[in-house]
Structures are given as structure tokens and as C-alpha cells.
KOLVOMI-251091 format. One record per residue: residue in one letter; x, y, z of N, C-alpha, C, O, CB in turn. Coordinates in steps of 0.1 Angstrom, whole numbers, plus 2048, in hexadecimal, padded with zeros to 3 digits. Atoms other than C-alpha are relative to their C-alpha. Glycine has a CB too. Layout:
BEGIN
AXYZXYZXYZXYZXYZ/...
REM end
This chain:
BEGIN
X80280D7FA3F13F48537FD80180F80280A81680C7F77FD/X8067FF7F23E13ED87480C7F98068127F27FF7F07F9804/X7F58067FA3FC3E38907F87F38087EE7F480E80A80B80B/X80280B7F93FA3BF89C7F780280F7F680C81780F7FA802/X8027FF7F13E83B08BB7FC7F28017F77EB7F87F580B806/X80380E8023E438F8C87F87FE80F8017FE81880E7F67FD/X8048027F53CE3898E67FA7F08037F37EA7FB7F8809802/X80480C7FA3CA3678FE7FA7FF8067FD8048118057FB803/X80D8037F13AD35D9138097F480980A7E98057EA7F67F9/X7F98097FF3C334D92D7EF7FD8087E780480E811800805/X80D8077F43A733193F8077FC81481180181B7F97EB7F6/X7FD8067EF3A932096680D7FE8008148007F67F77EF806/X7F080C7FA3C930E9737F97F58088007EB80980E80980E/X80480C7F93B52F69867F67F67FF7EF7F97F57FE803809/X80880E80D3A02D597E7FB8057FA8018037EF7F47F4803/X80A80280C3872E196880B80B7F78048117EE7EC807803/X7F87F980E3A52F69508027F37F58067F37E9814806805/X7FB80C80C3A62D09427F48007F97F37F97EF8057EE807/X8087FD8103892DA92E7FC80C7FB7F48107F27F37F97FF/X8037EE8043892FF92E80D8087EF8198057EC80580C816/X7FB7FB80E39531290D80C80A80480B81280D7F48087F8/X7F67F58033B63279067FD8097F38038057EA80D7F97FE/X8037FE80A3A833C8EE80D80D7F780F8187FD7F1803804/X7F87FB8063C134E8D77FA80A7F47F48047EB8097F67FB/X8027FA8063B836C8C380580C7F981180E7FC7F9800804/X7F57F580A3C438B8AC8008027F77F87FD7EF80C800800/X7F87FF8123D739588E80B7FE80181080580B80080E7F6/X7EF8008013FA38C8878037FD7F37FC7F67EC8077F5809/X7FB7FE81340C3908648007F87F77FE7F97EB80D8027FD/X80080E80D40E3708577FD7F38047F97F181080F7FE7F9/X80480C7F740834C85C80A7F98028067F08097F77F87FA/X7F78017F542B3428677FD80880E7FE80081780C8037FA/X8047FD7F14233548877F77FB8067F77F68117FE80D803/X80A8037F840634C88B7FF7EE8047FA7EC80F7F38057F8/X7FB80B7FF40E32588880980080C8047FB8168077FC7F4/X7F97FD7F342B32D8A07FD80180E8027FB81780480B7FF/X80A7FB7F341233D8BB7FE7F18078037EA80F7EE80A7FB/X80380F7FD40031F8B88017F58037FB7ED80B7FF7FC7FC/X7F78097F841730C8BC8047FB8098057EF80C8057FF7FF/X7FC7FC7F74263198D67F47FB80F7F77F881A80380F7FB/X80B7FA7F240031D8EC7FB7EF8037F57E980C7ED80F7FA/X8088128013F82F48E080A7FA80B8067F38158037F57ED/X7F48087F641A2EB8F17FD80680E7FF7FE8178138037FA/X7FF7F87F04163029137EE7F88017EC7EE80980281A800/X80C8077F93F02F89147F97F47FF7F27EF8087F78077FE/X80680E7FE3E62D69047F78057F07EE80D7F17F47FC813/X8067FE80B3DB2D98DE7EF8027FF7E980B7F88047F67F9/X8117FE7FC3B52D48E77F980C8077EF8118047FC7F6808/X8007F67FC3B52EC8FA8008107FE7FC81A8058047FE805/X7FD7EF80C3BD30C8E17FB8027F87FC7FB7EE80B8037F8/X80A7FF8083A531B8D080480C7F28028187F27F580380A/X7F97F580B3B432D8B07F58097FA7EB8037F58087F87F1/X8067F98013A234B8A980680E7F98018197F97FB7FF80A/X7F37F58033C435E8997FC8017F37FA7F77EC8117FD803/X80280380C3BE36D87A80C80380081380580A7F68057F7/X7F27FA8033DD3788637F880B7F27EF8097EA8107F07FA/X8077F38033DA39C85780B80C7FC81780A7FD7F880680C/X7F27F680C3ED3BC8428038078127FC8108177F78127EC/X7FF7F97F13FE3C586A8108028018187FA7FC7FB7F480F/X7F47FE7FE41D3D28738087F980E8037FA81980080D800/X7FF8087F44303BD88B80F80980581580F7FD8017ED7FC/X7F17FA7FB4503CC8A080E7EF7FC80D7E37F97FF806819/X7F08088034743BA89A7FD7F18047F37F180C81180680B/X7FF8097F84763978A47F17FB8057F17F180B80780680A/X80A8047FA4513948AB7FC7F78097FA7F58157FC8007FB/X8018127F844B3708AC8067FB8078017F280E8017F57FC/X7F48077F94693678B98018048138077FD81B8108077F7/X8087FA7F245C37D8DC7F87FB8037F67F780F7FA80B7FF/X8088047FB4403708D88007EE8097FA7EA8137F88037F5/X7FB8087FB45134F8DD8007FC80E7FA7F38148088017FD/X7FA8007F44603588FA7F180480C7F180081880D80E7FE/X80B7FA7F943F3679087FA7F68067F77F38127F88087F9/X80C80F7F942A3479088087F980580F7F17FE7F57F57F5/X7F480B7FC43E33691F7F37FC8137E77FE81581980D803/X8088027F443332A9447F88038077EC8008088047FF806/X8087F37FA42B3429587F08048017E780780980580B7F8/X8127FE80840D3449427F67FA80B7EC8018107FE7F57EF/X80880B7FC3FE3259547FF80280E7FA7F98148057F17FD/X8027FB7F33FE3369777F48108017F2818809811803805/X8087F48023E534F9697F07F97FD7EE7F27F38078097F0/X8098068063C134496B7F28097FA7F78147FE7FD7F680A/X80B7F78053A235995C80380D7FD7FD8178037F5802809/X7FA7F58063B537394A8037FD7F57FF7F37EF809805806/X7FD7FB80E3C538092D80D8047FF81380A8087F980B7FC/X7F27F88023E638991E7FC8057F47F47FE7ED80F7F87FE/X8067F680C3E03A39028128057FC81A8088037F4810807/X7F47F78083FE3AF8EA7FC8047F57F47FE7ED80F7F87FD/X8037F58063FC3CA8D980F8067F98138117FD7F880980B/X7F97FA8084193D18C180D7FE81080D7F28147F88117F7/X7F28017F84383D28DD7FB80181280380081C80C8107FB/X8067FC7F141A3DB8FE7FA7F48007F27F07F77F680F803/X80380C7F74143BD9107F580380C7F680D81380E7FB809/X8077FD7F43FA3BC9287F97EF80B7F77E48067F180C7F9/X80280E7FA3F139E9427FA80280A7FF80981380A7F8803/X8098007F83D539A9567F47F08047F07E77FC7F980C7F8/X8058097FD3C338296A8037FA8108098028178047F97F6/X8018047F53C236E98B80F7F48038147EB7FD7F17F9801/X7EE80B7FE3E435C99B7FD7FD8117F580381681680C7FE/X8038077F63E63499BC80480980C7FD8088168057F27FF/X7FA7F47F63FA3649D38098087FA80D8077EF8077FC80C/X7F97F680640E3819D380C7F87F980C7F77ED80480B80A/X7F280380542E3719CC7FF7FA7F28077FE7EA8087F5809/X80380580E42135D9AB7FB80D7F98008107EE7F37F47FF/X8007F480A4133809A080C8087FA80E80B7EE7F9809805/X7F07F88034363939A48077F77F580C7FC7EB80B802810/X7F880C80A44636E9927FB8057F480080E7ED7FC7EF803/X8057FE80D43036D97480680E7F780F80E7EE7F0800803/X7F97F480343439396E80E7FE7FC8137FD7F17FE80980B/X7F27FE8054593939728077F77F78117FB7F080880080B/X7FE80580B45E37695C7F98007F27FD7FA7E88027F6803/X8027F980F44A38493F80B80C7FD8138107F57F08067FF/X7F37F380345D3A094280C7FE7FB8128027F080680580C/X7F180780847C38F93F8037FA7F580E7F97F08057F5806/X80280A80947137992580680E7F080C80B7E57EB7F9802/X8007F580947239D91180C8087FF8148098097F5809802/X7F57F67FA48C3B89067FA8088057EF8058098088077F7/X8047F37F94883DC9157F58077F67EC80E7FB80F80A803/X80D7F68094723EA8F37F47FB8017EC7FE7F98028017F0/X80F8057FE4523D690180180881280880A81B7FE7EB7FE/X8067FD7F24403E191C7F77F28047F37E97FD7F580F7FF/X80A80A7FE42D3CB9337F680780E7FA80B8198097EF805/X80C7F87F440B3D89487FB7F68097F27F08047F18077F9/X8008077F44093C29697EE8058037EA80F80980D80580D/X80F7FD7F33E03BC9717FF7F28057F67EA8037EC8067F9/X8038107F93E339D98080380380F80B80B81380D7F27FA/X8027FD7FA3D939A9A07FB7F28097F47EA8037FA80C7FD/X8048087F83D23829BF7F37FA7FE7EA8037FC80180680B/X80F7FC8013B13749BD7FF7F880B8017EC80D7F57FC7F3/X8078017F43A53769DE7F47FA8047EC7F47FC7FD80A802/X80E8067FF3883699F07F58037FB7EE7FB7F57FC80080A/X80D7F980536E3829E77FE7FA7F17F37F67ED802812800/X8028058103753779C17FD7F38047F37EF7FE80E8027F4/X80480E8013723549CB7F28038037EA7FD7FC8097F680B/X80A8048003553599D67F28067F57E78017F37FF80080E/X80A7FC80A34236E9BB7FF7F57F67F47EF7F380480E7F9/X7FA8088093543569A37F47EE8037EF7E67FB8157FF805/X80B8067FC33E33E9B57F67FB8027F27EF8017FF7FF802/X80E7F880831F34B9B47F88017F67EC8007F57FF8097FE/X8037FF80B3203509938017EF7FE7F77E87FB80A80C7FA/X7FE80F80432F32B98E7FE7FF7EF7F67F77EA7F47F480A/X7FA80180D33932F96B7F18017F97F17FB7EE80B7F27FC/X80A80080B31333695D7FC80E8007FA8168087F47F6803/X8007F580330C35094A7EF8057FE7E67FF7F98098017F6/X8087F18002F336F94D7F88037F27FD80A7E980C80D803/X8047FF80D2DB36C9317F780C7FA7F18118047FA7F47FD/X8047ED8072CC38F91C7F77F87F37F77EC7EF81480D7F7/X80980280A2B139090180C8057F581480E7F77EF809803/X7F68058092C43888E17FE8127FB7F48197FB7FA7F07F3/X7FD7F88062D63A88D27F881180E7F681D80B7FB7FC7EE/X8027F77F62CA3BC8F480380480F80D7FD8107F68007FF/X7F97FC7F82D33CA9167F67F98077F77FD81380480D801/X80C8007F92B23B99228027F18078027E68007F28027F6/X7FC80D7F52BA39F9417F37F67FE7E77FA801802806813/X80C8108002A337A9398017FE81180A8018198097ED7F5/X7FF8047EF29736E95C8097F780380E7F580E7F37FA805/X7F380C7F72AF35395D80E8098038188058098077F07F4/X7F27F77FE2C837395B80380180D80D8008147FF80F7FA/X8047F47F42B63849798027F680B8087FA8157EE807800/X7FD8097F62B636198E80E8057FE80F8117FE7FB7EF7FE/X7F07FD8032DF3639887FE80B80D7FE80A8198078087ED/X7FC7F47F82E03829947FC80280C8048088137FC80B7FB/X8097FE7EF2C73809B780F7FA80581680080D7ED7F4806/X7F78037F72E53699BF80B80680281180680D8027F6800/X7F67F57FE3013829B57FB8058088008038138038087F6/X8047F67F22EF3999CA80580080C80C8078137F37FF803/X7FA8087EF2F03849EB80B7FC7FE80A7F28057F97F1808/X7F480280331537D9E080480F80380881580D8017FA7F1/X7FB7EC7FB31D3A49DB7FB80581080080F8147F580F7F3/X8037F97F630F3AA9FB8087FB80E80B8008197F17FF801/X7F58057F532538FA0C81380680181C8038098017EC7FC/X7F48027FF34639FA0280180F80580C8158048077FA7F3/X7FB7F77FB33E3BEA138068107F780F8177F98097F8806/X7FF7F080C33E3DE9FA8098037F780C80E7F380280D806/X7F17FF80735D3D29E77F88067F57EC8057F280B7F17FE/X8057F980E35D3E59C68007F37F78067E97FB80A80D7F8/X80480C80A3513CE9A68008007F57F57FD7F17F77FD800/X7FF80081035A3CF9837F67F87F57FC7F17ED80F7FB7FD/X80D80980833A3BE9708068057ED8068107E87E9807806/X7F780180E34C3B794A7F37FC7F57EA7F47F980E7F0800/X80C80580C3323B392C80C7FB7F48178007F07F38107FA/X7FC80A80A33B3989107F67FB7F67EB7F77F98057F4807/X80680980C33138C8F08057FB7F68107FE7F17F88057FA/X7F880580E3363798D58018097F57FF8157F67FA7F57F9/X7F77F980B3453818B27F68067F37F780D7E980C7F37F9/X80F7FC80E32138689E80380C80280A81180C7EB7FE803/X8017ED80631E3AC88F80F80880381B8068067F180B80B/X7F77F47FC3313C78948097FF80B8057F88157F780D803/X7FC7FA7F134A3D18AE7FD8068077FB802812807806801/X8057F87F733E3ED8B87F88008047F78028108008077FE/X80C8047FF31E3E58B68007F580F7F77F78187FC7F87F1/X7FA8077F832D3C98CE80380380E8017FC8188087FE7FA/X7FA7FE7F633D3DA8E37F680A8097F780A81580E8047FD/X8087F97F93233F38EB7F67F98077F37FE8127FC8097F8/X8078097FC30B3D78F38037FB80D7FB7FA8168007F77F8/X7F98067F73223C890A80180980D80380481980D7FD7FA/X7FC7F87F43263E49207F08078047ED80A81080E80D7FB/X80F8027FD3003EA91E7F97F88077EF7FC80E7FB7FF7F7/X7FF80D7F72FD3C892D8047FD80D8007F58148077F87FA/X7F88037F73153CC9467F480F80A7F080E8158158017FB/X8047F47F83033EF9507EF7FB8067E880180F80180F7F4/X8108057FD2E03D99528027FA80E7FC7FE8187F77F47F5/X7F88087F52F33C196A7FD80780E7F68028178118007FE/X8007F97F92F73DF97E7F38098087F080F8128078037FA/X80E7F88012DA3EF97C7F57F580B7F17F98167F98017EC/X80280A7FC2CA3CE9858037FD8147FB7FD81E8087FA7F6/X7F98017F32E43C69A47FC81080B7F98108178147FE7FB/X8027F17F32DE3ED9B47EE7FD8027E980080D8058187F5/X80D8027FC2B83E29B07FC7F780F7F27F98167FB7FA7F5/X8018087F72BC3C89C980880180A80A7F78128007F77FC/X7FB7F97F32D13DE9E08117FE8058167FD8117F67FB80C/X7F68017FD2F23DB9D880680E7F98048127ED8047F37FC/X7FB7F38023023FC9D78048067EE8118067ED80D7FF809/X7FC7FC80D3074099B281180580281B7FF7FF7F480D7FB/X7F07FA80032641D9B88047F38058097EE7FA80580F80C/X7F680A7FE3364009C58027F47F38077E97F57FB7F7810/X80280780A3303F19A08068087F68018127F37F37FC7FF/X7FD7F980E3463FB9808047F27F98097E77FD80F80F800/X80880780633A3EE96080C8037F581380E7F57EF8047FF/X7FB80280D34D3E393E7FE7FD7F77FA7F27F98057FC7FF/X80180A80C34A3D891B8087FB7F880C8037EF7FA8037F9/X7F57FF8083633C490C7F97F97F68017F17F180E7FA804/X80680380E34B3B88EF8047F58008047ED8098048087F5/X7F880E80335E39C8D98087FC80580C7F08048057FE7F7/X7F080380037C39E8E58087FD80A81480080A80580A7FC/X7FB8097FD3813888FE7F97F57FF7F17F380980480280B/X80380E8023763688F47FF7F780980A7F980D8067FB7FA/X7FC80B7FA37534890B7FC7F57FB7FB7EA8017FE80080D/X80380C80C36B3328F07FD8007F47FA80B7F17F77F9801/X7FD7FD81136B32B8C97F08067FE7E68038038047EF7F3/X80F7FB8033503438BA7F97FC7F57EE8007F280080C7FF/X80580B80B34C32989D7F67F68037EE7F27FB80B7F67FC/X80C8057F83353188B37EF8048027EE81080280480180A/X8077F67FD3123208BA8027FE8137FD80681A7F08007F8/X7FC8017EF31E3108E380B80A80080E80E80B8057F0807/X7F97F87FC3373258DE7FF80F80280781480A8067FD7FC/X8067F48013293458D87F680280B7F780B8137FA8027F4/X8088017EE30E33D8F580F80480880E81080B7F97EA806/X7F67FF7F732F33E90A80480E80380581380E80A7F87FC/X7F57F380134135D8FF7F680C8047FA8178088078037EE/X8067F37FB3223719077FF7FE8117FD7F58187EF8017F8/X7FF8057F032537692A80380C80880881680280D7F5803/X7FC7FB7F432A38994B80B8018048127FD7FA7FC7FB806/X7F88067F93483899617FE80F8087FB81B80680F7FA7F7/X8027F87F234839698380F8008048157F58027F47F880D/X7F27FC7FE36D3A598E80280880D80281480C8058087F5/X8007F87F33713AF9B38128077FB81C8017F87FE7F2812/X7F57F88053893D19A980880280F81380680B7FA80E7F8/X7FB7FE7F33973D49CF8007FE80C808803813800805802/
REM end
């Protein structure tokens, strides 16, 4: 049996989260938990707002699971904006943008707490600074479009990107994490390799127009972060996507 995992797209904290998606995804054992989760993410975020995407699957869960997981989705959460919490059988991981140091150290130490000592929890949450504000800006939530099932940037991609460009060039040679995304059509792998093919065109692209390559590392997380239902065909437009991540 494969071991559990449940991953959350957390969205914004600020006006426009009142129409942005919590998207909930995974395997978990049965459908009491998964009801539970649900439950749990409707009450912390606003039922409309949660996008169930959990299947239930032959998974091994540790002691207590749900009853953690309880404890997990609790506040905290909602001080996290354009990230992720990922659990993985008893490894926790939490990642995303928080308002200053002191809310990063909070959040952290009350997930932590929230848990016994047999979970781990991996701290990437992190300030988001100006520089991110301003790529984040740039970009202004539209996405980077590719010839269907290819790495090949459409001109409305390439406009996007001229203005990343003059963006990357305002923040001064910070390094840049460019993320490749897609929806849930085909394969994984197939998926995931795409994604990071995409992300490497980006690049390819951005060093064309004289922004340092080395100062650019490239990702693919394929399906598997979501930021909207892939039951959709607007929503599948969505999930394919970019994301620009000033790493330092």
C-alpha cells in the first residue's frame, strides 16, 4: 500500500482571497477523513472557497491521523498566502509567503505544536519582500501561455515575459525560481516533465533578453499543485501556469 498524502494550495490573505480557491488534494484512507478534512478547511476558509480534489485510496495512515490532521488546519493557516502545506504520512512541510519575520517564526511554531514529536515539520515559509511584490506584479496573476502539449512560448507568452524581463532587471540579480504547472490531463510524468520544460523555455527566453541565466533556477511541479478545480475547462486554463519565486 502506498503511504498517505494530502496536499493544500493555500491562496492570498488579502481582498481578492474572497474569490480565490483553497484547493485540497491527495489520498487519504477513507471517506470519514476525508469528510473530516473538509470539514475542517470549509470551516477555517468559507465553504466556497474549497475545492475538493481528495481522493480516498488503499494508504497507510500513522496513529491518530485525522485527529492531527484536525489539529493541523487550524489558524495559522490563514496568515500563509501563495503556498502550500504538503503532508506526507507524519512529514509536514509548509511553504509560502507571510507578512514578517515574527508571523513566520508564529505560524511555524504553532504547527509544530499543534503535533506530537513523531511528525516532522519543514519551515519554507518566508517574508515576501519587495522584490516578490513586485515580480508578483508584473506578472499580475496572468498566465504565460505554450503551444498545447509543448514547451513552445505563444506570443502572448513572449509579451508576459518582455515585461518580466524589465521586472527581473529592476530587482537587481536576485536569484529566481521560474515553477512550471499544469493541469491534471495525461500522465504524470509526462506532466511533470513538460512542466519543467516550460519553465526551462521561460528561461531560455528571459536570458534572451538579457537577464542573466545563472541568476534563474527552473522547476516542474506538473499536477501537483493545483490553484483551481481541474473539472473545469477555466480551470485547467488556470492550473497551467508559471510562477516566478524571488529565492533570496
Amino acid at each position: 500500500m502506498r503511504k498517505l498524502a494530502l496536499f493544500l494550495c493555500l491562496t492570498c490573505t488579502h481582498a481578492a482571497a474572497q474569490v480565490s480557491p483553497v484547493v485540497a488534494s491527495g489520498t487519504v484512507p477513507d471517506e470519514p477523513t476525508k469528510a473530516a478534512i473538509l470539514q475542517r478547511l470549509r470551516a477555517l476558509y468559507g465553504a466556497q472557497r474549497v475545492v475538493d480534489q481528495i481522493a480516498v485510496g488503499n494508504v497507510v495512515a500513522p496513529p491518530n491521523w485525522s485527529a492531527h490532521m484536525q489539529k493541523l488546519l487550524s489558524e495559522p493557516l490563514k496568515q500563509v498566502s501563495q503556498g502550500q502545506l504538503t503532508v506526507e504520512g507524519n512529514r509536514v512541510g509548509i511553504r509560502g509567503d507571510v507578512g514578517n519575520e515574527a508571523t513566520r517564526q508564529q505560524v511555524a511554531s504553532e504547527l509544530a505544536t499543534s503535533l506530537n514529536p513523531t511528525y516532522t515539520i519543514s519551515n519554507g515559509l518566508r517574508v515576501n519582500a519587495p522584490a516578490q511584490k513586485l515580480l508578483d506584479s508584473a506578472l499580475a496573476r496572468r498566465i504565460i501561455e505554450f503551444e498545447s502539449g509543448q514547451a513552445l512560448l505563444r506570443p502572448s507568452g513572449t509579451h508576459i515575459l518582455d515585461e518580466m524581463a524589465a521586472a527581473m532587471a529592476q530587482i537587481g540579480g536576485r536569484r529566481v525560481e521560474v515553477i512550471g504547472h499544469t493541469d491534471n490531463t495525461g500522465a504524470r510524468d509526462a506532466n511533470l516533465a513538460l512542466s519543467l520544460a516550460r519553465a526551462g523555455a521561460v528561461r531560455s527566453y528571459l536570458a534572451g533578453k538579457g537577464v542573466d541565466a545563472a541568476s534563474i533556477a527552473v522547476a516542474g511541479a506538473g499536477p501537483d499543485q493545483p490553484v483551481a478545480d481541474n473539472g473545469s475547462a477555466e480551470g485547467r486554463a488556470r492550473n497551467r501556469r508559471i510562477e516566478f519565486r524571488v529565492l533570496d
